[in-house]
N, C-alpha and C positions, 0 to 999 in steps of 0.2 A: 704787740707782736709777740710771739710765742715760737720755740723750738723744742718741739718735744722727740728725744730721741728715740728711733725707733730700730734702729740695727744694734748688733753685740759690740757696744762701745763704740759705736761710728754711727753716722746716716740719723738726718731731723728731719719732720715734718714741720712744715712752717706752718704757722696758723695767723691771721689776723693784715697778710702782707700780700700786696701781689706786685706780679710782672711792675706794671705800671707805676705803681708806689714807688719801687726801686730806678723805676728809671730816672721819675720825676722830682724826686724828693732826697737828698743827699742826706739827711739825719736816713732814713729808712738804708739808703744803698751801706749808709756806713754800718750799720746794726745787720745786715746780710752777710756784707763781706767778713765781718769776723766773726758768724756763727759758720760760715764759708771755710775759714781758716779752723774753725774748731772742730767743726764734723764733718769733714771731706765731700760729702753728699748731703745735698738738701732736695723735698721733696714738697712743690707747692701744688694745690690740689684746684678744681674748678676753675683754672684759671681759662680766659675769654683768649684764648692764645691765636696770631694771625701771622706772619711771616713778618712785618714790619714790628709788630710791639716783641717777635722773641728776638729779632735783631738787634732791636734798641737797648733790652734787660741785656743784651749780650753785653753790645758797648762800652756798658758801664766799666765793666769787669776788664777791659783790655781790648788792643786789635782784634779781630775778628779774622782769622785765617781766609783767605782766596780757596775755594771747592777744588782739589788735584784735579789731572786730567784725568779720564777715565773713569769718574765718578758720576752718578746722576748731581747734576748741579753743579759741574766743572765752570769755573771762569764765576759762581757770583760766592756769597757766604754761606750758602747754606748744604748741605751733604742731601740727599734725597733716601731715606731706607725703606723702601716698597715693595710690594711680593705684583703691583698692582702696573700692567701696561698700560701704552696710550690708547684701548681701544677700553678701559675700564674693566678687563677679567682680571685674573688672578694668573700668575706665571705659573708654568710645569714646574716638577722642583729640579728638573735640568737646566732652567733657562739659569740664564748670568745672574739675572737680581737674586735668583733664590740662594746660588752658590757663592754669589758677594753676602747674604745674612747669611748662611752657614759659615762664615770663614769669620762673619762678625759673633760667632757662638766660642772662639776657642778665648783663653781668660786675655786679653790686652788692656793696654791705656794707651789713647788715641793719640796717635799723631809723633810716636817716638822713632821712626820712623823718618822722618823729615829735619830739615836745617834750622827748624826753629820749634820745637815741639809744645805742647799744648799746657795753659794751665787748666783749663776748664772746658767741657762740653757742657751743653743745655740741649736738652730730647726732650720733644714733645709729640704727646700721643695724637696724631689723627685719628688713623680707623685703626682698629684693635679688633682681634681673634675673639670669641666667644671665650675660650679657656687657649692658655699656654700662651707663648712670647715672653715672658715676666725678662726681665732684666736681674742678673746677679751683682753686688759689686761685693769688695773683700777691702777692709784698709791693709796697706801695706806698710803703713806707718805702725799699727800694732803688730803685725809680722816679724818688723824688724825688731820692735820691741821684746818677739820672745825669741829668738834667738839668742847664743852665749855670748858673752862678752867678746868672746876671739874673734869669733866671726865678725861679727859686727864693725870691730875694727878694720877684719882686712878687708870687707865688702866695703869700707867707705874710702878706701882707697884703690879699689879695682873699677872695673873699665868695661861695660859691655856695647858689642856690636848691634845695630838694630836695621832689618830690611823691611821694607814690605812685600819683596818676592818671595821671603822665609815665609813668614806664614799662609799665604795664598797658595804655593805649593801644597802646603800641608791638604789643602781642598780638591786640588785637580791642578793637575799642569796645564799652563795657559790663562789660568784665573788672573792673573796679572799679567796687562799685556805687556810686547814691548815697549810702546810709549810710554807707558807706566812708571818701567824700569828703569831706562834710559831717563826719566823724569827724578827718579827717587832714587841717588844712591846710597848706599850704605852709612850709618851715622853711627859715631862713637858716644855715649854717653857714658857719668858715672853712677854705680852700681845704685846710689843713695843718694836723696834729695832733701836735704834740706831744707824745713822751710823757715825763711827769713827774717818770719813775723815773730812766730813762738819756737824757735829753735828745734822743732819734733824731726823729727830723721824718718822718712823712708822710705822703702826697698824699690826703686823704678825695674819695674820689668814688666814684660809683654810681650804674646806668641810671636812677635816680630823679635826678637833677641835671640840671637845664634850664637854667639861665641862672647868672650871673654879674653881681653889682653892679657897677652903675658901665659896663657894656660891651650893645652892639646883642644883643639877642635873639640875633641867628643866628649873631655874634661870640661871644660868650658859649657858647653850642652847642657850637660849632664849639670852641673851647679846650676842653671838655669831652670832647668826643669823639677831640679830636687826643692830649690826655694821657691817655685811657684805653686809646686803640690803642698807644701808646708803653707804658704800664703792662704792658699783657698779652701784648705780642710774643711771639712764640717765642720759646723756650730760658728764659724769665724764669720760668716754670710747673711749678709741684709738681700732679702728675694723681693724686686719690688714687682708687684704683680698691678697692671698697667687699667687707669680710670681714662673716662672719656673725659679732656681737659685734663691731664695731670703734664705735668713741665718736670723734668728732673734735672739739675744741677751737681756734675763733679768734681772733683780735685784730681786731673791726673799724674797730679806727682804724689798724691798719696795713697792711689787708689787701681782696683784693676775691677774691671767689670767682663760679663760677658753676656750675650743676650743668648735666651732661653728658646727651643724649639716651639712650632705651633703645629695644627693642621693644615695642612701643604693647599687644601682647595681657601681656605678661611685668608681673607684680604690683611693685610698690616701695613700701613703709610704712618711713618716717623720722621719728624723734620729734624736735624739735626746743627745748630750752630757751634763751632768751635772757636774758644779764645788762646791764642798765642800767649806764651811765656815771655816777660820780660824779663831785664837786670832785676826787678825793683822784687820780682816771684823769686828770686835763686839762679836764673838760667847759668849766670856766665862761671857759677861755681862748678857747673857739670860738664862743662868743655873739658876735654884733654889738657895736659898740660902743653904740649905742643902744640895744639892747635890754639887757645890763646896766645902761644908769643907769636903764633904766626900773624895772628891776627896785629 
């Protein structure tokens, strides 16, 4: 087995290992999981990938989230990301699936948003565009790293809001319905995530993060927006531009990605699993402080 890195100090290709290895074989899953911990994103190639063996590679790695309502694949594990109807064309770029992937284009990490937020997404390519879709991600873990010391401190003691009607708005009103809403309220995370294993620190944020405790609305904003344009500068960005068989693997506590435009008639079907954060990932350090004694 092999990790050869291929982003600006983040992101490996794996070589030598697959899906199935890791499920079956605990020396292999162990040997993943901390090149997993060490380069945020991993990228396996050719792999024979079908809905039950990316379920299983999920597994390993933790629960597997329940599909939200209002999602293709509500009620089992898997997210549905398709430009492609039940009749097999391709969607107008007004329909909902097109404007659910444009609003998956703005920089996020999945699932922050929700009462239990994500360690890990696994994407895999079914059908893919001639040219464009590519996948961006950006570590936030080296983000944080270049940041001043001031900062750094007080971001690892501040507090941001996360919706997912914030960033759907940003696409078109309506894009998130009311069941949606009414499904997903507002979550308080902290600004910096620690991770448990090797002690690296970093930056949790996502086009779903509005405000900020303790600071003015448009303050608050505004820090959010100022450390995610700092995050994703240029040069800081692994582009992965998408193989037939290619599986991607993230870390989204260290990570923000966002998916790349295509041509609007050209088909895209990605399956998506997510794994849930546990104690054992960091979570319960990211609770509020009043929301743990509440608990």
């Amino acid at each position: 087995m092999e990790a050869i890195q291929i982003g600006p100090g983040f992101a490996a290709e794996m070589r030598g290992v697959t899906l199935a290895d890791v499920t079956n074989d605990d020396a292999a899953y162990a040997q993943v999981r901390a090149l997993f911990e060490k380069h945020s994103v991993l990228v396996f190639r050719k792999q024979n990938v079908t809905d039950e063996s990316q379920l299983a590679f999920s597994r390993r790695f933790g629960p597997p989230e329940v599909t939200k309502i209002g999602s293709l694949g509500t009620g089992t594990h898997f997210v549905i990301l398709t430009t492609i109807d039940k009749d097999g064309k391709v969607v107008p770029p007004d329909h909902r699936y097109a404007m659910r992937n444009k609003a998956n284009q703005l920089w996020h990490t999945d699932s922050s948003f929700k009462s239990t937020p994500a360690l890990a997404s696994v994407l895999s390519a079914r059908v893919i565009p001639e040219r464009g879709g590519e996948t961006e991600f950006v570590s936030t873990r080296l983000a944080f790293d270049r940041l001043s010391s001031d900062l750094q401190k007080k971001l690892e003691n501040s507090f941001a809001w996360h919706h997912y009607g914030h960033s759907r708005k940003k696409i078109a009103p309506g894009l998130a319905t009311a069941d949606e809403l009414a499904a997903l309220p507002p979550q308080c995370w902290r600004m910096v995530w620690t991770n448990p294993v090797n002690g690296r620190k970093a930056l949790y944020l996502a086009s779903h993060a509005y405000a900020v405790e303790g600071m003015a609305p448009a303050d608050g904003e505004k820090l959010i927006d100022d450390l995610t344009t700092q995050a994703t500068a240029l040069g800081t960005r692994y582009t992965h531009a998408w193989r037939a068989g290619d599986v991607v693997m993230w870390d989204n506590r260290a990570t923000m990605h966002r998916g790349r435009p295509w041509p609007a008639h050209e088909a895209r079907h990605m399956v998506r699993t997510t794994i849930q954060a546990t104690a054992a990932d960091g979570l319960e350090s990211m609770r509020p402080p009043q929301q743990v004694a509440a608990e």
